[in-house]
Biotite code that builds the C-alpha atoms (Angstrom):
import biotite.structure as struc

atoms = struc.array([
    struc.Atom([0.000, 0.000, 0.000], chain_id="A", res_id=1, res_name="UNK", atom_name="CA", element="C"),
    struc.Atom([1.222, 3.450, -0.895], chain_id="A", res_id=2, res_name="UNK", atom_name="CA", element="C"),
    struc.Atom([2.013, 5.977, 2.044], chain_id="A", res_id=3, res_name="UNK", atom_name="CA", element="C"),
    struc.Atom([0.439, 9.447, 1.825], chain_id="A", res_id=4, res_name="UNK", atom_name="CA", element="C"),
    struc.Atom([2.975, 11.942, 1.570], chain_id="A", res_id=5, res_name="UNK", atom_name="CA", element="C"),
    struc.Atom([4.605, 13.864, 4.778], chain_id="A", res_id=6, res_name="UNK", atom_name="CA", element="C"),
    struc.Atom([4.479, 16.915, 3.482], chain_id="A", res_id=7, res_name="UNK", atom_name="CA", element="C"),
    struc.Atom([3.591, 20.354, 5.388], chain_id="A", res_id=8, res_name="UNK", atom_name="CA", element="C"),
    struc.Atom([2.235, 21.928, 2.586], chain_id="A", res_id=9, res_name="UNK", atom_name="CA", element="C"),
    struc.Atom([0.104, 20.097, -0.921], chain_id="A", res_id=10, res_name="UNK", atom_name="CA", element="C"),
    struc.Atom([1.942, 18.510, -3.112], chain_id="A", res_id=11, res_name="UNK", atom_name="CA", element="C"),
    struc.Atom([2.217, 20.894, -6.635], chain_id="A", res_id=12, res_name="UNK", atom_name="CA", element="C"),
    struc.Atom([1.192, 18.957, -9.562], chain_id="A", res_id=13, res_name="UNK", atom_name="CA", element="C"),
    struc.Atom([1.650, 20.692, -13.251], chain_id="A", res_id=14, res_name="UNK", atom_name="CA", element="C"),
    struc.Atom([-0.797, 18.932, -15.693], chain_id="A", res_id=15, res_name="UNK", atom_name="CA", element="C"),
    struc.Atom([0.770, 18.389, -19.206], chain_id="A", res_id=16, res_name="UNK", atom_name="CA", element="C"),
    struc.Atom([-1.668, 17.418, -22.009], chain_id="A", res_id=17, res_name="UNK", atom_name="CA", element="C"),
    struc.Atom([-2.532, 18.504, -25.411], chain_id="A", res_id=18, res_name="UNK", atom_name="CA", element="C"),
    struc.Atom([-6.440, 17.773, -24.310], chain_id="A", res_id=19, res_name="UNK", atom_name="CA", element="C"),
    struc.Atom([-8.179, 20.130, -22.649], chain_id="A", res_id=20, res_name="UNK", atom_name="CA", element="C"),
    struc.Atom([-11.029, 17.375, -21.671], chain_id="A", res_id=21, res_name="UNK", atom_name="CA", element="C"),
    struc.Atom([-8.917, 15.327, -20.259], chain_id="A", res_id=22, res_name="UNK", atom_name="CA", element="C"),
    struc.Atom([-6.924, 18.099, -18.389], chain_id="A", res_id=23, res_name="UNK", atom_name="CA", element="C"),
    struc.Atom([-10.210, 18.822, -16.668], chain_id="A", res_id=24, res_name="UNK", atom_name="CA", element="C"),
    struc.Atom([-11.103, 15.732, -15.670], chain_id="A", res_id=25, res_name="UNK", atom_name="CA", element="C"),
    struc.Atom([-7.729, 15.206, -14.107], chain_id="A", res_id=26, res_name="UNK", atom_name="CA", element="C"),
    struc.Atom([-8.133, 18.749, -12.462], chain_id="A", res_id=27, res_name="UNK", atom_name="CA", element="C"),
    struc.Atom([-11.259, 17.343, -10.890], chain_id="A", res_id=28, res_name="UNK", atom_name="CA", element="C"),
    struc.Atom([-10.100, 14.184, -9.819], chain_id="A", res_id=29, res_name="UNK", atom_name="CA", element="C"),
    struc.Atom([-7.090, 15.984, -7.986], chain_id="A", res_id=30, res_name="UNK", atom_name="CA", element="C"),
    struc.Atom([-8.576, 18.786, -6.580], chain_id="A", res_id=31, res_name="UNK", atom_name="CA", element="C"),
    struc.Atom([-10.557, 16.569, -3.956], chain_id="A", res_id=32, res_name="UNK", atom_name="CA", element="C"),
    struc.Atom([-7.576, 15.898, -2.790], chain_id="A", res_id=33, res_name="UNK", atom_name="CA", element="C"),
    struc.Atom([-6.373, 18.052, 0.150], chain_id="A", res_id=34, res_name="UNK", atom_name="CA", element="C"),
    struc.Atom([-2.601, 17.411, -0.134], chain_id="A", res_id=35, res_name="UNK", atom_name="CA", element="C"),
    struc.Atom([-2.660, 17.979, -4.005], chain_id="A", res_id=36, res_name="UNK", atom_name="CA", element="C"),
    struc.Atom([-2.559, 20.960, -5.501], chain_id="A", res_id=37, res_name="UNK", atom_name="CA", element="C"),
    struc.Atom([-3.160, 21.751, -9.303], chain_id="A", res_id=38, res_name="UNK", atom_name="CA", element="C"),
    struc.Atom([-0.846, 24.992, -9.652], chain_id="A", res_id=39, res_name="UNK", atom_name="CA", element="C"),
    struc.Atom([-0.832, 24.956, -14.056], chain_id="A", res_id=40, res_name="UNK", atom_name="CA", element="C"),
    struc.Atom([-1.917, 23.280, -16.806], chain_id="A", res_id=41, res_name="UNK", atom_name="CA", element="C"),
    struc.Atom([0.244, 22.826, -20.547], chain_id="A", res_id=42, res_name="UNK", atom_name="CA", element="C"),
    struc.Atom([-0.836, 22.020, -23.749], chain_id="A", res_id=43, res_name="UNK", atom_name="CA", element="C"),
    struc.Atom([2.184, 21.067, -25.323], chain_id="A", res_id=44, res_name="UNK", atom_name="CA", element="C"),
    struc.Atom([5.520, 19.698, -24.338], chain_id="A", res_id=45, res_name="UNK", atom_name="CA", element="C"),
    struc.Atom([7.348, 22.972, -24.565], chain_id="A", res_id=46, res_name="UNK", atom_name="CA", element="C"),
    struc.Atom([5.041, 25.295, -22.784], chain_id="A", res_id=47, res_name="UNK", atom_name="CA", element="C"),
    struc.Atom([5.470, 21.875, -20.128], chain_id="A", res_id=48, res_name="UNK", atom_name="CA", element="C"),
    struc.Atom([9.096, 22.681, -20.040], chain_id="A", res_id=49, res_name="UNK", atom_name="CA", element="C"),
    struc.Atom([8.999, 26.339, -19.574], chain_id="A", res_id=50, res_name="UNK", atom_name="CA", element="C"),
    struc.Atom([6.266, 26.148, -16.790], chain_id="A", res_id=51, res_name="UNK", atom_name="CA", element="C"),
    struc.Atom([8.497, 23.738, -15.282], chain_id="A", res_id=52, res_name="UNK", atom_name="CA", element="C"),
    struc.Atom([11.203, 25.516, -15.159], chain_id="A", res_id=53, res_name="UNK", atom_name="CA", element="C"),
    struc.Atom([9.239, 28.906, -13.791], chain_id="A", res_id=54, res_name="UNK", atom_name="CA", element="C"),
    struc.Atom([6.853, 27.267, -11.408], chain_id="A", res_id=55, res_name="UNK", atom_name="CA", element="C"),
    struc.Atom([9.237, 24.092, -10.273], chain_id="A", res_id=56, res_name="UNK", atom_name="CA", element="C"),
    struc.Atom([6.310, 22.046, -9.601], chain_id="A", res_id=57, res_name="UNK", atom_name="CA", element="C"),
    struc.Atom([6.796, 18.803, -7.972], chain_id="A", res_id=58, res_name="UNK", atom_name="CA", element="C"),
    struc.Atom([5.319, 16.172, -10.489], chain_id="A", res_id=59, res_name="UNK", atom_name="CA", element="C"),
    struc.Atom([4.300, 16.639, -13.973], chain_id="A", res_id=60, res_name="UNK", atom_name="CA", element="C"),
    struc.Atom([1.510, 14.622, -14.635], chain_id="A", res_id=61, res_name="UNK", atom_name="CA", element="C"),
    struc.Atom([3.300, 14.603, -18.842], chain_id="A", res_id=62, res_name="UNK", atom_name="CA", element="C"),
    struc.Atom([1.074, 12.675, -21.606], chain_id="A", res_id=63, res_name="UNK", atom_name="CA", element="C"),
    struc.Atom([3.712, 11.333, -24.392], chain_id="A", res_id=64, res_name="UNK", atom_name="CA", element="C"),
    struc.Atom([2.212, 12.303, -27.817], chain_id="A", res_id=65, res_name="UNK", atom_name="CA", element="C"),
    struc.Atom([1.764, 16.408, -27.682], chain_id="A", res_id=66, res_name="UNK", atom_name="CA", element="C"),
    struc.Atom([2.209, 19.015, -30.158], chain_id="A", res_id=67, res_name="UNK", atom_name="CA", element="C"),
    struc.Atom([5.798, 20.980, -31.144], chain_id="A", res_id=68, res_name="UNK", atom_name="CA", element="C"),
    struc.Atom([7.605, 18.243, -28.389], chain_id="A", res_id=69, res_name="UNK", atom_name="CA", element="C"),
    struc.Atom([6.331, 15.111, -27.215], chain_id="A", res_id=70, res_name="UNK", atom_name="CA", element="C"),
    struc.Atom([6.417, 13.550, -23.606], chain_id="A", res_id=71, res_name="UNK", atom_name="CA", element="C"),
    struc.Atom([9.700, 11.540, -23.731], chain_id="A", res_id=72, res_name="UNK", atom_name="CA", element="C"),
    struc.Atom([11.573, 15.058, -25.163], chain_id="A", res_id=73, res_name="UNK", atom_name="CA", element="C"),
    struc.Atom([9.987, 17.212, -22.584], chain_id="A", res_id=74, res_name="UNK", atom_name="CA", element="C"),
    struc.Atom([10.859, 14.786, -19.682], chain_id="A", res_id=75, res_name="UNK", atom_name="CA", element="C"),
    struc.Atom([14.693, 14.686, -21.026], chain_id="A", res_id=76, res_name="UNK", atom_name="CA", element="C"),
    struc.Atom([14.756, 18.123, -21.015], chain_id="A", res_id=77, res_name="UNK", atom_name="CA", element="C"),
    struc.Atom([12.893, 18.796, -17.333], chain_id="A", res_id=78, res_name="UNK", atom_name="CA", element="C"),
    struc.Atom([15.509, 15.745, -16.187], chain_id="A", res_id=79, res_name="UNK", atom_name="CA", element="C"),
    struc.Atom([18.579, 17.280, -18.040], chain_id="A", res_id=80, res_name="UNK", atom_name="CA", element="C"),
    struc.Atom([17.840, 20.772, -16.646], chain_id="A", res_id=81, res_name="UNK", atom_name="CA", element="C"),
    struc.Atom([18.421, 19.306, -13.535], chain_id="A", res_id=82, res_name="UNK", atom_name="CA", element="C"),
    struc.Atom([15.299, 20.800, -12.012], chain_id="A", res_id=83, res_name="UNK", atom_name="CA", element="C"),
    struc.Atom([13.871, 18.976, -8.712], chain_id="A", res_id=84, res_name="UNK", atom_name="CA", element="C"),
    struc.Atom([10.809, 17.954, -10.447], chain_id="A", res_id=85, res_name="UNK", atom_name="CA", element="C"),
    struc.Atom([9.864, 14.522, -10.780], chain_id="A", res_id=86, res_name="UNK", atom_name="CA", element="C"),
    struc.Atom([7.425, 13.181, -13.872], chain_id="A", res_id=87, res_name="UNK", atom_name="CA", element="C"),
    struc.Atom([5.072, 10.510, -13.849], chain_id="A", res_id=88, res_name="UNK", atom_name="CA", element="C"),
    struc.Atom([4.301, 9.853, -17.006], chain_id="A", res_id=89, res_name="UNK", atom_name="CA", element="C"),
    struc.Atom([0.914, 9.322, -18.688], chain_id="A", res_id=90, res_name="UNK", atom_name="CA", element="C"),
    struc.Atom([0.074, 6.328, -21.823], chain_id="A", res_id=91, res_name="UNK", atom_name="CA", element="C"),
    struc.Atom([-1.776, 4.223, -23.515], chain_id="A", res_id=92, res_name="UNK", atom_name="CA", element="C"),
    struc.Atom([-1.192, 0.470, -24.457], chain_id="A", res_id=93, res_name="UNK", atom_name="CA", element="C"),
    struc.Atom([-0.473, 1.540, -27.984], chain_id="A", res_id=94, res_name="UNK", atom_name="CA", element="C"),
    struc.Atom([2.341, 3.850, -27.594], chain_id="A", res_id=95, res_name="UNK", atom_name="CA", element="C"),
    struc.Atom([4.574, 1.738, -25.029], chain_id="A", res_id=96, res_name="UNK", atom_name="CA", element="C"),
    struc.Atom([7.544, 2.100, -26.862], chain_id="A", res_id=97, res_name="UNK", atom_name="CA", element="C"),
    struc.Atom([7.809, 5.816, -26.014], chain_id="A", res_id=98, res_name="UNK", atom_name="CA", element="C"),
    struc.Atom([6.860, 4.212, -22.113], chain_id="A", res_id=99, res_name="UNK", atom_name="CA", element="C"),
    struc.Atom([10.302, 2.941, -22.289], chain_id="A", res_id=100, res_name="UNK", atom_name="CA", element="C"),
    struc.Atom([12.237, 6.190, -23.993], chain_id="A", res_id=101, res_name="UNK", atom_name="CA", element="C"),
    struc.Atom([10.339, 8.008, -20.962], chain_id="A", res_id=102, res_name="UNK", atom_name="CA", element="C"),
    struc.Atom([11.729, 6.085, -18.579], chain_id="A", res_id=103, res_name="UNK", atom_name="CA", element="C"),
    struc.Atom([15.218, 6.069, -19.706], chain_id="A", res_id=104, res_name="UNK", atom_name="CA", element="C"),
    struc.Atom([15.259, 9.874, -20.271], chain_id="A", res_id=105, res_name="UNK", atom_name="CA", element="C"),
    struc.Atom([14.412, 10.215, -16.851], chain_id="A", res_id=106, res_name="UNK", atom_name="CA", element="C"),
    struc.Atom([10.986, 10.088, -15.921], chain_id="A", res_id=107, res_name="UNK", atom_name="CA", element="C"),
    struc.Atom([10.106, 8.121, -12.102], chain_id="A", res_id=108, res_name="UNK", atom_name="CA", element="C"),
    struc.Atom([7.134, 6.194, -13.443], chain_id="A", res_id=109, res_name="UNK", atom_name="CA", element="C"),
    struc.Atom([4.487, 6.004, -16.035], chain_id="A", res_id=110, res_name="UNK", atom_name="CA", element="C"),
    struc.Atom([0.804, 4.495, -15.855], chain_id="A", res_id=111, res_name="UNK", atom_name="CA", element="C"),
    struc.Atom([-1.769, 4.159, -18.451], chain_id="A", res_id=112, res_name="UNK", atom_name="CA", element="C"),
    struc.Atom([-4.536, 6.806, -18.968], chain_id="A", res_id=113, res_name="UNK", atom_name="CA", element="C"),
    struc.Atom([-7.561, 4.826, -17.746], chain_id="A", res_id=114, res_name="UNK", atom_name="CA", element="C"),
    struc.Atom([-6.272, 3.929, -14.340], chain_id="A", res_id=115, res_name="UNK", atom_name="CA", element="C"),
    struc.Atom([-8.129, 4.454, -11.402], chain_id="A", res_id=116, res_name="UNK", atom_name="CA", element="C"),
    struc.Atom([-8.512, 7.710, -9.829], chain_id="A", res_id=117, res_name="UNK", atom_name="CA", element="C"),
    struc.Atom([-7.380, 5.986, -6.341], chain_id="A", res_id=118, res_name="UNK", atom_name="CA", element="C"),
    struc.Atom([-3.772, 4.892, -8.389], chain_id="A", res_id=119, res_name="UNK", atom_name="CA", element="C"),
    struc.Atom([-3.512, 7.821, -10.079], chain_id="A", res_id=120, res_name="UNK", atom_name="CA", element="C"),
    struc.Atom([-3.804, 9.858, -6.738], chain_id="A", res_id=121, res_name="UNK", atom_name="CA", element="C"),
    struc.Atom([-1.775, 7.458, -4.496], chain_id="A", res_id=122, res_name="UNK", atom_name="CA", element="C"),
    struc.Atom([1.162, 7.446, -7.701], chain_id="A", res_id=123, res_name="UNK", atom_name="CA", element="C"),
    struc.Atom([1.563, 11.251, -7.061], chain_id="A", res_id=124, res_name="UNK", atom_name="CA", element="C"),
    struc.Atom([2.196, 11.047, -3.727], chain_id="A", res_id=125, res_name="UNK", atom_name="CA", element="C"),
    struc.Atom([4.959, 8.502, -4.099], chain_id="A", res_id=126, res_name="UNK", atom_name="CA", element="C"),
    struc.Atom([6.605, 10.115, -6.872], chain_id="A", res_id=127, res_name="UNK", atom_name="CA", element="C"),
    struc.Atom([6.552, 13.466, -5.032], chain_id="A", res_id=128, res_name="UNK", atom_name="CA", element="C"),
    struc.Atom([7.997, 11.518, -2.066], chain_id="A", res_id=129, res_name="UNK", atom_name="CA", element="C"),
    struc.Atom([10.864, 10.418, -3.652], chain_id="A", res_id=130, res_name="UNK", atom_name="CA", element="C"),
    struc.Atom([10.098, 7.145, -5.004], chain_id="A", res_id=131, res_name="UNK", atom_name="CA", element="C"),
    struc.Atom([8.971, 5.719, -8.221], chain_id="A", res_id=132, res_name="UNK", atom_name="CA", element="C"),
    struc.Atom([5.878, 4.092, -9.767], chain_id="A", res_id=133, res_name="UNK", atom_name="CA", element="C"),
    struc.Atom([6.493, 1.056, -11.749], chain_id="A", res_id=134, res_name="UNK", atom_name="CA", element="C"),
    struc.Atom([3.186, -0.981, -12.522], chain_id="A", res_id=135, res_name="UNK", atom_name="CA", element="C"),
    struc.Atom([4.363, -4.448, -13.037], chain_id="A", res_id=136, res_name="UNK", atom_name="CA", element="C"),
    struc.Atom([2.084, -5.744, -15.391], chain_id="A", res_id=137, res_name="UNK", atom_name="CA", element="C"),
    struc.Atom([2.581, -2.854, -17.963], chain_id="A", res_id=138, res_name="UNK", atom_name="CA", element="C"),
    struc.Atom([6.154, -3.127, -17.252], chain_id="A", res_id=139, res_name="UNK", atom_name="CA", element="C"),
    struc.Atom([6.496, -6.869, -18.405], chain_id="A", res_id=140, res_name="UNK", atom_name="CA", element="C"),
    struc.Atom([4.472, -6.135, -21.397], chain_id="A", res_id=141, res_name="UNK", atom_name="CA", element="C"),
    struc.Atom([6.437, -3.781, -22.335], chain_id="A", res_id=142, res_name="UNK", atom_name="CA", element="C"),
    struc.Atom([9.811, -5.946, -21.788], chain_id="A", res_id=143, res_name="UNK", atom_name="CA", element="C"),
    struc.Atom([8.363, -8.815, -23.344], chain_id="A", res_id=144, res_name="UNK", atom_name="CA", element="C"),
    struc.Atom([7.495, -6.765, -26.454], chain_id="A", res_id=145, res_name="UNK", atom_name="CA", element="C"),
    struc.Atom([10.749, -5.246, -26.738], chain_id="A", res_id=146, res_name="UNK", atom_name="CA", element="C"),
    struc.Atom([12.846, -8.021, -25.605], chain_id="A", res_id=147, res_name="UNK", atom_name="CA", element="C"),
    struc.Atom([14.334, -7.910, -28.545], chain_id="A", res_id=148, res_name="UNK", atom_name="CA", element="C"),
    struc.Atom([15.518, -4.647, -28.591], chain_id="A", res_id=149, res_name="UNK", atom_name="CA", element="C"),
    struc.Atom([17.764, -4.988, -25.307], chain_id="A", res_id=150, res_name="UNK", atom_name="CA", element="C"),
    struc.Atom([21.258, -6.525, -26.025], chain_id="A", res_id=151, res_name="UNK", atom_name="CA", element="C"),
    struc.Atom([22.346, -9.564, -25.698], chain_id="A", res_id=152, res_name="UNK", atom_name="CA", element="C"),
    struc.Atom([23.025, -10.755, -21.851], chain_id="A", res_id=153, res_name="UNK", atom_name="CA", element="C"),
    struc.Atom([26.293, -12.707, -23.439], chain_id="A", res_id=154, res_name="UNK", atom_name="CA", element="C"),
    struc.Atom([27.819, -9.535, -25.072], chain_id="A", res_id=155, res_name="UNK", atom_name="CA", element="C"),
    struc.Atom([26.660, -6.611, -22.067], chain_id="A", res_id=156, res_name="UNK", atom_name="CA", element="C"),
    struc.Atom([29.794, -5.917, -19.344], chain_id="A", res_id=157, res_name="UNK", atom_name="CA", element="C"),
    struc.Atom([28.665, -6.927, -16.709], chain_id="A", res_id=158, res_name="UNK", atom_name="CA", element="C"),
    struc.Atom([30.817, -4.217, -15.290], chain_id="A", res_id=159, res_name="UNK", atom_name="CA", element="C"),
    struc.Atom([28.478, -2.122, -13.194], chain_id="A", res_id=160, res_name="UNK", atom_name="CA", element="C"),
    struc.Atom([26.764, -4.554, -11.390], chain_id="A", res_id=161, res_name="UNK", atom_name="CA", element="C"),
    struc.Atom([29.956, -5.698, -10.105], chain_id="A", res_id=162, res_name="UNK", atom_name="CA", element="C"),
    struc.Atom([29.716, -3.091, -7.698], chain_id="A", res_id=163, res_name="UNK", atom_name="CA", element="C"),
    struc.Atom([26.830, -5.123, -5.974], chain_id="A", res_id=164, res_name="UNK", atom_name="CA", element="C"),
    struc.Atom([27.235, -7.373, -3.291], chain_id="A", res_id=165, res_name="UNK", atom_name="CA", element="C"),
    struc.Atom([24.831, -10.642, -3.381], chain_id="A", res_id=166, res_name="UNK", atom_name="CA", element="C"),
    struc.Atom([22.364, -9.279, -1.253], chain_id="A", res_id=167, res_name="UNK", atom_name="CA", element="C"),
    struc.Atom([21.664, -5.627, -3.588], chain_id="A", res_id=168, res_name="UNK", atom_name="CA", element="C"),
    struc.Atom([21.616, -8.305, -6.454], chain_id="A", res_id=169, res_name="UNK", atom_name="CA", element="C"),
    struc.Atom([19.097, -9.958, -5.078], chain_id="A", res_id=170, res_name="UNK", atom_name="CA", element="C"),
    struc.Atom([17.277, -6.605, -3.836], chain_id="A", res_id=171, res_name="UNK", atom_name="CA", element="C"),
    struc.Atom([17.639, -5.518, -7.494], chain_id="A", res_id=172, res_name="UNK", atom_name="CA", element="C"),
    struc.Atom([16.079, -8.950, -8.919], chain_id="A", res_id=173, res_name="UNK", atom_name="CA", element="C"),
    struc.Atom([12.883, -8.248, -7.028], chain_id="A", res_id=174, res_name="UNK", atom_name="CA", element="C"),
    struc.Atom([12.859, -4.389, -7.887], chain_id="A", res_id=175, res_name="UNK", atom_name="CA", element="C"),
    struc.Atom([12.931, -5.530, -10.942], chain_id="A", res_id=176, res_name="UNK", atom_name="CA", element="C"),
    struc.Atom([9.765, -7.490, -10.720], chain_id="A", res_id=177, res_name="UNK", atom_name="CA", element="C"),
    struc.Atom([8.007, -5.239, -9.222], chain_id="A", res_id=178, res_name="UNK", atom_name="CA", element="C"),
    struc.Atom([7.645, -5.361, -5.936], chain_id="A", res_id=179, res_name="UNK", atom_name="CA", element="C"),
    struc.Atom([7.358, -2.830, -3.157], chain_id="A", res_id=180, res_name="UNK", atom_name="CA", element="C"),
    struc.Atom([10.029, -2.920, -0.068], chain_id="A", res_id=181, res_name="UNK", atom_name="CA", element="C"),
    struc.Atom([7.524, -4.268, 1.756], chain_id="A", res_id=182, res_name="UNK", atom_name="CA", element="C"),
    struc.Atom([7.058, -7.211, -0.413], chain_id="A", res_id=183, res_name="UNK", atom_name="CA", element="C"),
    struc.Atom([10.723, -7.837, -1.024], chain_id="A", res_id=184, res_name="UNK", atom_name="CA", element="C"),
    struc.Atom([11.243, -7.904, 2.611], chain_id="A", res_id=185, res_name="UNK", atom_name="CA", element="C"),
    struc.Atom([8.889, -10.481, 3.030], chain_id="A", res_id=186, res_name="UNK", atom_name="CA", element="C"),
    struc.Atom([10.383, -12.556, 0.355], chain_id="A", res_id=187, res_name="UNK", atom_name="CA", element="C"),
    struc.Atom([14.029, -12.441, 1.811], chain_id="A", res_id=188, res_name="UNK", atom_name="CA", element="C"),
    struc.Atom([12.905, -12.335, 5.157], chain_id="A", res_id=189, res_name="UNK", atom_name="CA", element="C"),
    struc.Atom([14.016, -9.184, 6.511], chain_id="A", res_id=190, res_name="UNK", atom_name="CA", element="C"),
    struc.Atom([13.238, -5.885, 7.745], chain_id="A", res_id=191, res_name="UNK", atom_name="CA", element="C"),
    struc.Atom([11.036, -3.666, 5.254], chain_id="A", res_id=192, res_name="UNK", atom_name="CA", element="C"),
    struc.Atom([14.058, -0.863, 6.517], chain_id="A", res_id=193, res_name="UNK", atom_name="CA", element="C"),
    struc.Atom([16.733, -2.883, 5.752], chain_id="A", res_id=194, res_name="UNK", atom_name="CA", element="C"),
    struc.Atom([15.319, -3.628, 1.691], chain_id="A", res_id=195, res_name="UNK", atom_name="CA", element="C"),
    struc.Atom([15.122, 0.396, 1.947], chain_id="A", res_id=196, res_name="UNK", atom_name="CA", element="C"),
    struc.Atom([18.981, 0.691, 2.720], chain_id="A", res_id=197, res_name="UNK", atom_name="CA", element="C"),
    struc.Atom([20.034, -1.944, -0.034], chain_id="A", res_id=198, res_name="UNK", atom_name="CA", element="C"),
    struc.Atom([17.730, -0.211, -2.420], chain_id="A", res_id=199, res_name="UNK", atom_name="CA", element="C"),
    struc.Atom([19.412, 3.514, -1.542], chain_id="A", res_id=200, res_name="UNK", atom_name="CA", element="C"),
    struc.Atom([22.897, 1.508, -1.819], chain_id="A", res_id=201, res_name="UNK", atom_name="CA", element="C"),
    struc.Atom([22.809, -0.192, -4.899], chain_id="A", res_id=202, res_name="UNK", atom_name="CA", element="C"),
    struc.Atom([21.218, 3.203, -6.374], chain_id="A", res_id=203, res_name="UNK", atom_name="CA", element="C"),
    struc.Atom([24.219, 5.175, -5.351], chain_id="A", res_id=204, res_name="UNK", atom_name="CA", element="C"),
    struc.Atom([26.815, 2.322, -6.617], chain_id="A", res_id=205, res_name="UNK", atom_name="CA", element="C"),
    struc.Atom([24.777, 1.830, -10.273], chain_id="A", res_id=206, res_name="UNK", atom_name="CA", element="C"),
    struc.Atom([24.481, 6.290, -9.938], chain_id="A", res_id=207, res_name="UNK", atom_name="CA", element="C"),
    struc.Atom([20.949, 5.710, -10.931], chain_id="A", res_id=208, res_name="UNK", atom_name="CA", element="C"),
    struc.Atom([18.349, 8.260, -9.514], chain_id="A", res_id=209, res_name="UNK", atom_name="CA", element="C"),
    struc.Atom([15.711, 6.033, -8.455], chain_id="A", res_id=210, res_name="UNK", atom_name="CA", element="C"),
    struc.Atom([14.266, 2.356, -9.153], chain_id="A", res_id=211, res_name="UNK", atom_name="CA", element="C"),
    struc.Atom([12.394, 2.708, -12.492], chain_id="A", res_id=212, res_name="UNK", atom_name="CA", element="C"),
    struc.Atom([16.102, 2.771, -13.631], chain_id="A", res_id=213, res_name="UNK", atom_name="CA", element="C"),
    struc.Atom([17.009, -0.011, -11.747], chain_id="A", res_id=214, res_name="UNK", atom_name="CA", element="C"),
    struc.Atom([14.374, -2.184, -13.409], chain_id="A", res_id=215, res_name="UNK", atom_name="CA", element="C"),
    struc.Atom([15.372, -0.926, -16.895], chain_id="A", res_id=216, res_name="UNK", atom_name="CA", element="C"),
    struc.Atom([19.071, -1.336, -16.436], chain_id="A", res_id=217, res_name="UNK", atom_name="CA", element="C"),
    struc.Atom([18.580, -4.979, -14.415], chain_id="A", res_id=218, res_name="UNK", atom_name="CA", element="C"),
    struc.Atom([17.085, -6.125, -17.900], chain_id="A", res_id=219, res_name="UNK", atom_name="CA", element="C"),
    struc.Atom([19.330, -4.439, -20.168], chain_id="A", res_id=220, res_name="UNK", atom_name="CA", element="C"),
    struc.Atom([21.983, -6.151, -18.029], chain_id="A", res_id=221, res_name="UNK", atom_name="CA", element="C"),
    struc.Atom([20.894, -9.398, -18.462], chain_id="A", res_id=222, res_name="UNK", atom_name="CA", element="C"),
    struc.Atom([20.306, -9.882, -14.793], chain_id="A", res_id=223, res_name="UNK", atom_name="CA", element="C"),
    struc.Atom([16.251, -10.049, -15.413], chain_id="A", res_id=224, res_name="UNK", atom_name="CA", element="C"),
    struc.Atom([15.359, -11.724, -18.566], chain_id="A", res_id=225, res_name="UNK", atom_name="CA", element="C"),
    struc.Atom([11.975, -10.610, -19.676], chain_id="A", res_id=226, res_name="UNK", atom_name="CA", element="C"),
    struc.Atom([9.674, -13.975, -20.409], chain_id="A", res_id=227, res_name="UNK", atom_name="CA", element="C"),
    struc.Atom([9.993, -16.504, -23.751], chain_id="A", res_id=228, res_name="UNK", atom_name="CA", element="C"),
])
């Protein structure tokens, strides 16, 4: 279960999509949320990039097909900028293969459009806290899809996961599948604060800024194989 934010003040949530339905539906669905705040909306990935950059929001809420730049551009630039804004990324089962050029440009999570307000709202509040969202099931569809597209296990150094001890490799396995701290604490049998210490580790040794990278680069690595 995800843990409402400790925050003394709402979280700020910018609202980037090039439809202005759908921008007001997710206004509406937010906005009976205490702890969120709605503080701008864009209509296109640059005017997403420049109110980022003025306002310094603390998610964008970024759809991936928009006019004059698209999702995956806009988060590159917001990450690039080094601003301390997080995106969470917005799609639909037809476009995952900008999903994946989201998530290595940067962005802490994605879900799909027609998710639950309940998701949607508890995905904000871990992505503002620091974390990232990474919804299994779309996440091994989209590996499984594009399992050919990640190298060859045989011919990838193996170079940066060296760093690991056993234990973050086998921290970074179940990250990989998905699972909360919680649920990979259970699995190895220890303390849900001791998973959160091997996680923080093994993101500082692999200089990765938070788990949705972990779970691309454990199957680009070879260390996760996405299913036959």
């Amino acid at each position: 279960m995800t843990e409402r934010v400790a925050s003394a003040r709402p979280v700020r949530i910018l609202l980037a999509d090039d439809q202005p339905l759908l921008r007001t539906g997710f206004r509406m669905v937010l906005g009976t949320e205490g702890d969120l705040d709605v503080v701008a909306e864009a209509g296109d990935g640059v005017e997403a990039v420049e109110l980022s950059r003025r306002l310094l929001p603390d998610v964008v809420l970024m759809d991936i097909r928009m006019p004059r730049m698209d999702g995956v551009a806009a988060t590159r630039a917001i990450v690039d900028a080094r601003l301390p804004v997080r995106v969470l990324v917005l799609t639909t089962f037809d476009l995952d293969e900008y999903v994946v050029g989201a998530l290595r440009a940067g962005a802490s999570g994605f879900l799909a459009k027609d998710v639950p307000a309940e998701e949607l709202i508890a995905a904000i509040r871990t992505v503002a806290g620091g974390d990232a969202v990474v919804a299994p099931r779309i996440l091994r569809r989209l590996l499984d899809r594009f399992a050919e597209l990640l190298p060859d296990p045989a011919q990838t150094p193996s170079a940066a996961l060296d760093a690991l001890t056993d234990r973050e490799r086998e921290v970074l396995v179940q990250v990989a599948r998905g699972l909360s701290n919680a649920e990979i604490a259970a699995v190895l049998s220890v303390s849900e604060t001791t998973i959160k210490t091997h996680v923080g580790h093994l993101l500082t040794k692999l200089r990765l800024r938070d788990r949705v990278q972990a779970v691309v680069l454990a199957y680009e690595s070879g260390l996760v194989r996405p299913r036959a």
